[in-house]
LODRENMI-525734 format. One line per field, with one value per residue (C-alpha): residue in three letters; x, y, z. Coordinates in steps of 0.02 Angstrom, whole numbers, plus 50000, padded with zeros to 5 digits. Layout:
N
r	(ALA, ...) .
xx	(X, ...) .
yy	(Y, ...) .
zz	(Z, ...) .
***
This chain:
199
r	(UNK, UNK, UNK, UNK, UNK, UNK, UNK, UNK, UNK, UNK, UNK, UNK, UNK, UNK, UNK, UNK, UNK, UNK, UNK, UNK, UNK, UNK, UNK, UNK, UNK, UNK, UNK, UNK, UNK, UNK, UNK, UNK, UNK, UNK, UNK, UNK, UNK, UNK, UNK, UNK, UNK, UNK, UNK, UNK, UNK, UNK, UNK, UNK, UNK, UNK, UNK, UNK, UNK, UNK, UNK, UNK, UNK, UNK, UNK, UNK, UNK, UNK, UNK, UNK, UNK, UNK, UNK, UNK, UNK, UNK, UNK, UNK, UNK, UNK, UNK, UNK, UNK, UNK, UNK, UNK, UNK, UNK, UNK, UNK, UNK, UNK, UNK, UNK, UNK, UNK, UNK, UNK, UNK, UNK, UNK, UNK, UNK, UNK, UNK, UNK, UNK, UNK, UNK, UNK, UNK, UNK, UNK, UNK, UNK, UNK, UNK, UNK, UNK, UNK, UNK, UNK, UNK, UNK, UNK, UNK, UNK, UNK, UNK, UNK, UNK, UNK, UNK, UNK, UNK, UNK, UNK, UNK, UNK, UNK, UNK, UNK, UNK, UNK, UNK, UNK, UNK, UNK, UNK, UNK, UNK, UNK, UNK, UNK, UNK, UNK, UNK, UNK, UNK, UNK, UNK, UNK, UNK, UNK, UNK, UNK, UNK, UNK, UNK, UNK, UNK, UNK, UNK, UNK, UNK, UNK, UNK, UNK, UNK, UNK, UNK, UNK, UNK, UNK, UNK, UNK, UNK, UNK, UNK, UNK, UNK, UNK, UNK, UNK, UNK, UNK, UNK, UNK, UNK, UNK, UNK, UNK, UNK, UNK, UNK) .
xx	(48769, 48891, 49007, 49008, 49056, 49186, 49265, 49224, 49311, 49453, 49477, 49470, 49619, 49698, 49713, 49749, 49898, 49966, 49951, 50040, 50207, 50204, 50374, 50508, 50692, 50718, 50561, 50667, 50853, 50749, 50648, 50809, 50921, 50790, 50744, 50957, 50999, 50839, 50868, 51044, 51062, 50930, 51049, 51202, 51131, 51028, 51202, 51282, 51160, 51077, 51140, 51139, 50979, 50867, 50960, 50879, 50697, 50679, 50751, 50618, 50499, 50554, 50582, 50410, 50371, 50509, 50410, 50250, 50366, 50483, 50379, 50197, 50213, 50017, 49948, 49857, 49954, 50120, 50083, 50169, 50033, 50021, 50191, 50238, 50079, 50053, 50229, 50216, 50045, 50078, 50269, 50164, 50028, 50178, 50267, 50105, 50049, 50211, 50203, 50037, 50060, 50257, 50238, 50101, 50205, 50064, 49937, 50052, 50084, 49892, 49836, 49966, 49929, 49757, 49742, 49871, 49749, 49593, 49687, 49762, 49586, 49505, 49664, 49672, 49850, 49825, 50015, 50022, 50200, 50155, 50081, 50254, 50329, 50212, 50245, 50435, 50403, 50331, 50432, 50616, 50757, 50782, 50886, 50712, 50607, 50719, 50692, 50523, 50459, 50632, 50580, 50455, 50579, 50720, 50741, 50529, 50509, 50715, 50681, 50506, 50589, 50741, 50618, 50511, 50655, 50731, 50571, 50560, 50715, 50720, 50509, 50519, 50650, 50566, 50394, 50353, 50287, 50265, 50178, 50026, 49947, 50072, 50117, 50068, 49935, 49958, 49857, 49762, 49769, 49611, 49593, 49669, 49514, 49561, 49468, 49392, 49307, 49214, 49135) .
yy	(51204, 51259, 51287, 51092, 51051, 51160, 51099, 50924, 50942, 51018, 50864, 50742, 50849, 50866, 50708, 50660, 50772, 50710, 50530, 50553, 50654, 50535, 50426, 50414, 50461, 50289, 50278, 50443, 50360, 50217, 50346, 50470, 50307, 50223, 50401, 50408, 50266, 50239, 50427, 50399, 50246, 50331, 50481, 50360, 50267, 50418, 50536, 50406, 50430, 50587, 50774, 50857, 50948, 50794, 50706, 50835, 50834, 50634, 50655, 50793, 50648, 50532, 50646, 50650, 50461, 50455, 50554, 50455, 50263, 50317, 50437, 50377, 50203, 50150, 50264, 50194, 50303, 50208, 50041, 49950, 49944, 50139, 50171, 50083, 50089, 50241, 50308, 50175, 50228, 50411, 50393, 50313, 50438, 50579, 50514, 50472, 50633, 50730, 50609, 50678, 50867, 50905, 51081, 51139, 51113, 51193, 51092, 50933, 50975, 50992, 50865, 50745, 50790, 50781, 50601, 50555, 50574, 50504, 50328, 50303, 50351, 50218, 50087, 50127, 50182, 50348, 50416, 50584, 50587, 50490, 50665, 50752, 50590, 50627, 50824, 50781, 50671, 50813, 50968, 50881, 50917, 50865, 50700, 50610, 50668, 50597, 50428, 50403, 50271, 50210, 50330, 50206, 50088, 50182, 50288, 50270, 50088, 50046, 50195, 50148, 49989, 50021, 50138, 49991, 49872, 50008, 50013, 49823, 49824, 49962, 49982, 49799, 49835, 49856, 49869, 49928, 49841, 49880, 49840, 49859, 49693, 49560, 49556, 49356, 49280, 49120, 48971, 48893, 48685, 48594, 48482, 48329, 48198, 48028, 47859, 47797, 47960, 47927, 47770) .
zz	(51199, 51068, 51210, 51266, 51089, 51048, 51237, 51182, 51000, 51101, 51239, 51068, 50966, 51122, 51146, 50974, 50983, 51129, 51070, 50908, 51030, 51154, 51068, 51204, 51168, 51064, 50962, 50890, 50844, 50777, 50652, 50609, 50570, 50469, 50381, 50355, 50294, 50165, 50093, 50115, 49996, 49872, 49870, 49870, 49693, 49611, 49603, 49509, 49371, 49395, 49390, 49552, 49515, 49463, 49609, 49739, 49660, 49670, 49840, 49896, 49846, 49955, 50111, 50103, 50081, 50244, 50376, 50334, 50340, 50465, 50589, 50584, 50533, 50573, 50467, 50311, 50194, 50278, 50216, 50086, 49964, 49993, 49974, 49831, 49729, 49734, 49691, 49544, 49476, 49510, 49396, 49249, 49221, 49247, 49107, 49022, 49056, 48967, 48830, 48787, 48830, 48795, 48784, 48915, 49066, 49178, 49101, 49119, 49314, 49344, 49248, 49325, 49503, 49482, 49366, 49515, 49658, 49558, 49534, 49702, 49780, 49634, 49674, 49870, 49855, 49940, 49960, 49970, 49903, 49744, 49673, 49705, 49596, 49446, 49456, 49455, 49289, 49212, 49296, 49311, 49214, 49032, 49104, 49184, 49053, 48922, 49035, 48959, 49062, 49117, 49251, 49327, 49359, 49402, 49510, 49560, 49593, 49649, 49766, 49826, 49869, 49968, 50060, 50105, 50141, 50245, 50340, 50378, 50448, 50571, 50615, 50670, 50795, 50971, 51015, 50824, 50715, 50510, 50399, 50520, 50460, 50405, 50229, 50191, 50290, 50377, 50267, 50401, 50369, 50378, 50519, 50503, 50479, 50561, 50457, 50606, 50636, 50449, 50519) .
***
């Protein structure tokens, strides 16, 4: 008996590894140009602001953000409300977070991580790479935590956001298709009710 389940639990993760390799040759370009050109312009922007050091830590966040946009595009923790809520929600309780404990910077770091997770679970913006944003807010060199919450909006939300229009561009190009439900809703119009039909 435990010998039919362990072969059965093998078939299923099998299989589940086979499905998430099987991307042909092109399904590739499209994910290392997208991944290129959205870290690329992040890169491109931050080192005009940023010494090289800070420049490499928000990037490190993003690489992450990149293999879940760019590589496995159907997964839940892909989708835009994902991606850019929870790299939003994860920057303001880092800088929160370092507001409130300046000193502690292993305190900070946990605490930040871990009030990180709790919101995205409670807001269902599960992003993995949003806990790495609120570390950096509290671990990054003196230029992003002089930022305050400047950091939020720049270089969190402007790089959340060339991620995501990156993404549009280049996961709608052949059979892909991201987000995996469509952003807006069509508003279905109510049938058109002729007079004579009232009679």
């Amino acid at each position: 008996m435990p010998g039919k389940i362990i072969r059965k639990h093998y078939r299923r993760a099998r299989y589940v590894l086979y499905r998430e390799t099987l991307i042909d040759a092109k399904e590739h370009v499209l994910t290392f140009i997208g991944s290129f050109v959205g870290i690329g312009l992040i890169g491109l922007l931050n080192s005009q602001y940023m010494v090289a050091n800070d420049n490499l830590f928000m990037i490190g966040s993003f690489g992450a953000s990149s293999v879940l946009i760019y590589g496995i595009i159907n997964s839940p923790l892909a989708q835009p409300r994902n991606l850019i809520g929870g790299h939003v929600i994860c920057a303001i309780i880092g800088v929160t977070v370092l507001k409130i404990i300046p000193n502690e910077v292993w305190i900070a770091g946990a605490l930040a991580v871990s009030l990180s997770i709790v919101a995205m679970q409670i807001t269902k913006t599960l992003h993995p790479p949003g806990g790495a944003t609120a570390l950096i807010a509290v671990t990054g060199g003196a230029k992003i935590k002089e930022m305050g919450y400047l950091y939020v909006l720049s270089p969190v939300f402007t790089g959340v956001m060339i991620l995501f229009a990156v993404a549009l561009v280049f996961n709608n190009m052949r059979h892909r298709q991201y987000p995996a439900k469509p952003l807006f809703r069509k508003r279905k119009h109510p049938k058109h009710v002729s007079p004579t039909s009232l009679k």
